[in-house]
N, C-alpha and C positions, 0 to 999 in steps of 0.2 A: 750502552757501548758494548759490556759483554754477551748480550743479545746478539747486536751486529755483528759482530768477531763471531760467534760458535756460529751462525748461518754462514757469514763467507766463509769459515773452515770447511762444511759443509756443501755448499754448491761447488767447490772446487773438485769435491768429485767430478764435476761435468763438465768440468773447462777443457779445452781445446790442447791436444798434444801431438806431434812432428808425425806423420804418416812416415816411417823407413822406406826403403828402398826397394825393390821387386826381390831382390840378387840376395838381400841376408833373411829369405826365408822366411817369410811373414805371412800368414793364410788371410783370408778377405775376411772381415766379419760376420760376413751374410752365412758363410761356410761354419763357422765356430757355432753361431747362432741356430743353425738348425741338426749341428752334429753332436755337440759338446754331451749330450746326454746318452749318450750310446757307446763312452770310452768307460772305463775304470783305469785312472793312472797309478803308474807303480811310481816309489819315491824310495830315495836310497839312503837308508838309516837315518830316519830324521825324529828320531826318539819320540817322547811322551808330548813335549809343549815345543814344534813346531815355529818355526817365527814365520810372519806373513809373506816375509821373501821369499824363506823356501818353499812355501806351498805354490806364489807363484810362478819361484822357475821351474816346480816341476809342471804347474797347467802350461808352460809356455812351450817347454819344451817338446807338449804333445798339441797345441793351440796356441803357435808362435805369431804372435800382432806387433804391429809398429809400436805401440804403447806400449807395450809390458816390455820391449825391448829397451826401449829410450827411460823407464824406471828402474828396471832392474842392471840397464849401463849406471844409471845416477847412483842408483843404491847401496852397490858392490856387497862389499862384507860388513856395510856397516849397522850398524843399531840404531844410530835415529840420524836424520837426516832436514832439514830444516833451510829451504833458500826459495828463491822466489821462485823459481820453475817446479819443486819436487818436495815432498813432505814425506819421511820416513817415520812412523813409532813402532817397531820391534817390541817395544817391553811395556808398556805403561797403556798406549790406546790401541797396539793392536790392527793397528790399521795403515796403507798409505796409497797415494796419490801423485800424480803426474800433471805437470800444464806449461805447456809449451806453449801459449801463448796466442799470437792469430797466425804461425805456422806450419798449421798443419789440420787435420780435419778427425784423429781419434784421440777418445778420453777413454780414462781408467781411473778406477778406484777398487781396492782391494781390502778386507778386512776379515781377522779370523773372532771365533765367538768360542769359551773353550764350553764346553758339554759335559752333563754330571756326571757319563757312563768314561768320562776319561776321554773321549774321542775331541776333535775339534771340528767345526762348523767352518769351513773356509765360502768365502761371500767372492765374485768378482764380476763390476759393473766394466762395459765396454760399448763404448757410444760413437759413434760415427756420423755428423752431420753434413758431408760430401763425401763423392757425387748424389750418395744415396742416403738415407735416414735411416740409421739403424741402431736401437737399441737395446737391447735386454742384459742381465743377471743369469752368473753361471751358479751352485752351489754344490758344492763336494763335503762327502763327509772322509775325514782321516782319521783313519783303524790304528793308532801306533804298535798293535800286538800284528799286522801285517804289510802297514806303511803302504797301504793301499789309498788311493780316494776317487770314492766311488760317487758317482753324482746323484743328486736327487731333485724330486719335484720343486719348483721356487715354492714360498710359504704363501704367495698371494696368486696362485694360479690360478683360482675361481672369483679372482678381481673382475670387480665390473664400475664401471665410472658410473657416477652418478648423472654425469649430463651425455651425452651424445655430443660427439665431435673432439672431443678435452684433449690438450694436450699432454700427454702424462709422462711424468721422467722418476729417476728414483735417486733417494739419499742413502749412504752407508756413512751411518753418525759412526761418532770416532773414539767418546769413549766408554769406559768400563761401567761405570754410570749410567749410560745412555746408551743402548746395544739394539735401539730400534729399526728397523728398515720400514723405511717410508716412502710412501707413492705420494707425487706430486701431481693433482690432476688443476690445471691451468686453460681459462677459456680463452680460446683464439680471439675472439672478438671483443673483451671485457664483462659479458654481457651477464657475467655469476661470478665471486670472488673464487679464488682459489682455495683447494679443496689438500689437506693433508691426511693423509692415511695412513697410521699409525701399526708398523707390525712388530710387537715386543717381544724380545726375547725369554723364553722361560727358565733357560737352565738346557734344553735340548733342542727347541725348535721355534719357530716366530709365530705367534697369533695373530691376530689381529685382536687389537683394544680399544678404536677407536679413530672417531673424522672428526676434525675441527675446522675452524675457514680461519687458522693462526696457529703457527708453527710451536707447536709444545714440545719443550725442553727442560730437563730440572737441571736447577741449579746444586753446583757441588757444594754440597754443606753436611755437617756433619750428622744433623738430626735429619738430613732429606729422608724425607717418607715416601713411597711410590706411590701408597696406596691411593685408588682413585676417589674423587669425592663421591662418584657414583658407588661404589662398593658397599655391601650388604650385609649388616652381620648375623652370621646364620649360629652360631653358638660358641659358648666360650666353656674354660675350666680355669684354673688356679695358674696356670700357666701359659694358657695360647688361647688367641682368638678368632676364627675362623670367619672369614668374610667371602660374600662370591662377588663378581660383575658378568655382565653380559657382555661374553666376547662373541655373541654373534645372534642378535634378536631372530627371533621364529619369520618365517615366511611360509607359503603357501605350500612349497618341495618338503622345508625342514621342519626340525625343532630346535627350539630354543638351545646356542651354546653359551656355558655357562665356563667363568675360570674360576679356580678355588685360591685364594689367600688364607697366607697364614701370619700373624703379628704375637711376638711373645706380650709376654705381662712381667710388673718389676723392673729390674733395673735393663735385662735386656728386653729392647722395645723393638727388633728389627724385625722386618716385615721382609716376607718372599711372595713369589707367585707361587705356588708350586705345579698347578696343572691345568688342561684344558677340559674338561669332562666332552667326551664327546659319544652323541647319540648310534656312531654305528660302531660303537667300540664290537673287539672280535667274541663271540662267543664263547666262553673258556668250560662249558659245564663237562663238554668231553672230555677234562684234564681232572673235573674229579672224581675220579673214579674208585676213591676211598672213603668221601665221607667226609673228609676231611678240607680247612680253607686251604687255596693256592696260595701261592705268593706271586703280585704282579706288580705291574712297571706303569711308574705314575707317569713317566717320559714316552712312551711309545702308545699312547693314545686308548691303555685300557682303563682307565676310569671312565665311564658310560655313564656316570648320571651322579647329582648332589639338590635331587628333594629334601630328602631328610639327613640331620646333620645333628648328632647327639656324642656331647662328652660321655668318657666311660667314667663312671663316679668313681671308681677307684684307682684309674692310673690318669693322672691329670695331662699326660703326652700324648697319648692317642684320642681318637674320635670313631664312632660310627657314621658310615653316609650309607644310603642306599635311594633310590629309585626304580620309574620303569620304562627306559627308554626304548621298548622292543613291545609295550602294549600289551603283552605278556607274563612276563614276568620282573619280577624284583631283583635288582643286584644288588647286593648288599658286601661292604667293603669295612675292613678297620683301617684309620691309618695311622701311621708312629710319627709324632714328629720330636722324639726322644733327639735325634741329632738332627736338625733344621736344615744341614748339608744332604742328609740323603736320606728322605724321607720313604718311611717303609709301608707298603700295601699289602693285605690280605684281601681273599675275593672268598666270600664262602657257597660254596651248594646249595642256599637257601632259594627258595621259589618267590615266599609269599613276606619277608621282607620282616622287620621288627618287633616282636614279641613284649618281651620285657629284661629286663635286668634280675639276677641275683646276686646282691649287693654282697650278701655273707658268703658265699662260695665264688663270688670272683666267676659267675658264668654270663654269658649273655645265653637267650630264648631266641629262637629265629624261628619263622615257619615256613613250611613248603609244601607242596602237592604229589602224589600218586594218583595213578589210575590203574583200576581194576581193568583182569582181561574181558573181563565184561562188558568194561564201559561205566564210566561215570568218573570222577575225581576224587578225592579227600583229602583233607588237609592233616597233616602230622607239626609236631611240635620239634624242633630240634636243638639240645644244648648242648654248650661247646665254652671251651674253654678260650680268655680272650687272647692265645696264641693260636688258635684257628684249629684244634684237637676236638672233633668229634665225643662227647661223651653219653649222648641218650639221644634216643627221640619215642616218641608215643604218638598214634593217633589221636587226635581232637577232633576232628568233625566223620559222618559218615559221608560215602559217596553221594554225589550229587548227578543225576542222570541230564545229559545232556548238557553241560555244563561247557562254557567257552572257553574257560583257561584265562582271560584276558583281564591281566593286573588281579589277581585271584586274591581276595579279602586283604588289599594292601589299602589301610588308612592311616599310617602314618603312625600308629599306636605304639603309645609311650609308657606304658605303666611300669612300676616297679614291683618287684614280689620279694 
């Protein structure tokens, strides 16, 4: 029965609500639908945490629809709202919904997601099934240090259905627990079961995690785990356990995308997602131009890679990862999960990816490459300290003439010294 209840909460996003009148101002959706990504809305002091009304009267007020008019009439000033036509949650799910019934021909669902840089993720689905079929997802992100929202790409814009023909629609689940967006791909003729596509939120952005042919939903409990049964675990310390899954298996264009979990140990057991590793992350080596590790952002898609994944034996909160997602070279990263809310990144200068440990001086070993104006490569040794400070490097190998540069002496090497 609670099965059945959270999916009818859920399709209700796409139930049918009152088409307004020409005269109070309503644009068509076809119009919203091919424009909405070429405004930035301005919103008038709506501080830190946002409620989902206000974000949508201000998309209405620049993308005014018969739906968002007839929710945000129901809504008014209030915080939750609860009857058979209209569903308000303000404070708990974050989310709400319109349905008017068989009078009329558009639907709305509206839901905000809040983001670990402080910003919020506002979501708004708008469907029209007369005269014409039209559906899509708008997404704006809101700045509250300029109370600005700026739109962005949707998170499943390189969707492809898996069958040819599919009918497909989307879910904005509703609550805090459950913060997935999901494509519904449905065959017109029965002739493959229905296909759910699962895009989860990580703390800034949606992934994709996964298709089932049965609607997955966790139940609210208090020991709910997220983790998936598929999840990997790539290493642990005295305090955290670090797991991957494949949020996006290799094809013939790509490489393998991987997500990083993270699960304490002891008495706290809670598990986050924390990031999506992805293969075209930006380049940062022009940024160190001292020698010294960066500090980057696990949310904005600069972790590039998690081949290798090694606890620091002495501070039981962070980890090394490193890879070579450019075929080239080695990235090599520390990361802190010292506060599990806002976990911290280093990216270092290294070329050639894992050396060793110095257990008694508290240094990690990296290696990396030069080349002579001659021509040829050689490999250098570099230590550092495990806040990302530069303290020596030496040469270890001579030049190598004609040498390719590609993934240059990276085998994973784990020794201690």
């Amino acid at each position: 029965m609670r099965k059945l209840v959270y999916i009818t909460i859920a399709v209700c996003l796409l139930l049918a609500c009152r088409v307004g009148a020409p005269e109070n101002g309503s644009i068509d959706l076809a119009t919203i639908r091919d424009s909405w990504r070429g405004k930035t809305i301005g919103t008038k002091n709506l501080g830190e945490s946002p409620t989902v009304i206000q974000l949508l009267r201000a998309f209405n007020e620049v993308w005014p629809s018969a739906a968002a008019d007839s929710l945000l009439e129901y809504a008014g000033d209030k915080l939750y709202v609860s009857e058979d036509d209209v569903f308000v949650d303000c404070e708990d799910m974050f989310f709400a919904w319109y349905d008017h019934g068989d009078t009329g021909s558009q639907r709305i669902g509206v839901r905000n997601y809040s983001r670990q840089n402080g910003h919020t993720l506002f979501a708004v689905l708008l469907e029209q099934v007369n005269p014409e079929e039209i559906l899509f997802c708008c997404f704006f992100d809101y700045d509250p240090s300029t109370g600005l929202m700026a739109p962005e790409d949707e998170p499943y814009a390189g969707f492809k259905p898996q069958h040819d023909g599919s009918i497909i629609s989307y879910w904005l689940t509703e609550n805090d627990y459950d913060q997935d967006i999901i494509i519904v791909e449905t065959s017109p003729d029965d002739s493959y079961p229905t296909l759910y596509h699962h895009y989860t939120f990580d703390g800034m952005r949606h992934d994709f995690s996964g298709s089932s042919e049965e609607y997955i939903y966790p139940e609210y409990e208090e020991d709910y785990d997220p983790l998936p049964e598929s999840a990997v675990l790539r290493a642990e310390s005295d305090h955290y356990r670090i797991y991957t899954t494949v949020a996006r298996p290799a094809s013939e264009e790509d490489p393998e995308v991987l997500a990083l979990w993270v699960k304490g140990r002891g008495e706290d057991e809670e598990t986050r997602r924390i990031c999506t590793t992805y293969a075209y992350a930006e380049p940062k080596w022009a940024s160190m131009t001292e020698g010294n590790a960066i500090p980057v952002s696990i949310d904005s898609g600069d972790i590039a890679c998690a081949e290798n994944i090694i606890p620091i034996p002495w501070d039981p909160d962070k980890f090394y990862i490193d890879g070579c997602p450019d075929a080239r070279n080695v990235w090599s990263y520390i990361l802190d999960f010292s506060d599990i809310d806002d976990v911290k990144a280093l990216q270092f200068p290294s070329t050639e990816g894992f050396l060793s440990f110095d257990i008694p001086g508290k240094r990690i070993h990296l290696g990396a490459y030069r080349y002579h104006a001659e021509g040829g490569r050689y490999s250098i040794e570099q230590v550092y300290t495990i806040d990302g400070k530069k303290v020596s490097e030496k040469i270890i190998s001579p030049a190598i003439a004609g040498d390719s540069g590609r993934c240059p002496g990276h085998q994973g090497r784990h020794g201690l010294v």
